[in-house]
N, C-alpha and C positions, 0 to 999 in steps of 0.2 A: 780683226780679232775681238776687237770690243764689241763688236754688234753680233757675233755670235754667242759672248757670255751672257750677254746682256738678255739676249733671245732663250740660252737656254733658260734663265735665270725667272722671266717671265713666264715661260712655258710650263715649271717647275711649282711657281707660285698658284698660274691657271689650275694646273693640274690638284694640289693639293687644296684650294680652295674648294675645286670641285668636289673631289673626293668629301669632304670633311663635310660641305653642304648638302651633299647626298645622305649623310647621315642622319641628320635631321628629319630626312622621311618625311612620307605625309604627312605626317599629322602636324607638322609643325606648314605644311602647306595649307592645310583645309584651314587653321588656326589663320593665318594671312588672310587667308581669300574669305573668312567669314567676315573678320574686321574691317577688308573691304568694302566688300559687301552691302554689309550695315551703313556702312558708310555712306557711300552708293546711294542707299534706299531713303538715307535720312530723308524725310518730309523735308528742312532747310536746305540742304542742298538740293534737294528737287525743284526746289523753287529760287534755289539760286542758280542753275543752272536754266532754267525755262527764262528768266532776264538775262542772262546770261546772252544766248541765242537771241532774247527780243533787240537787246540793245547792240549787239553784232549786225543785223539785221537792217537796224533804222541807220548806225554811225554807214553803212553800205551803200544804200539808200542813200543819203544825203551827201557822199561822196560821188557818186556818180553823180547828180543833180551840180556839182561843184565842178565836176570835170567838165561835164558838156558845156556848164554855161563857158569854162575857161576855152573848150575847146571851139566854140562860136564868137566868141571875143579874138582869138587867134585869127579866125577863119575872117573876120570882117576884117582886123589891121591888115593882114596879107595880101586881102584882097583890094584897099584902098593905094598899097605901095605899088601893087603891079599893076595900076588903071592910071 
């Protein structure tokens, strides 16, 4: 019984949330997506996201470089236990 009120209850909230944000209309959407946007385009973020990418990129890089050598260090103890 509780998870039915509770369902309607949420349903109820969705619904007039929706409703009432609907009201808002575009223009309060265009208003969003321009702030974004700009945002978005800032020249500092443009360049912080271009290091962003560089340094995803090298930390990658150098983690693979970390794994093989671990994976060949593996590969050697293993293979002196079974000789």
């Amino acid at each position: 019984m509780k998870n039915k009120v509770a369902f309607v209850f949420v349903s109820l909230v969705a619904f007039l949330a929706y409703t009432l944000g609907a009201k808002a209309g575009k223009a309060r959407y265009k208003e969003i997506s321009s702030a974004v946007s700009s945002f978005w385009n800032d020249p500092k973020v443009k360049k912080a996201r271009k290091r962003a990418v560089a340094d995803a990129k090298k930390a990658t890089q150098e983690a693979a470089k970390t794994a093989e050598k671990a994976a060949k260090k593996a590969a050697k103890r293993a293979q002196k236990r079974l000789s």
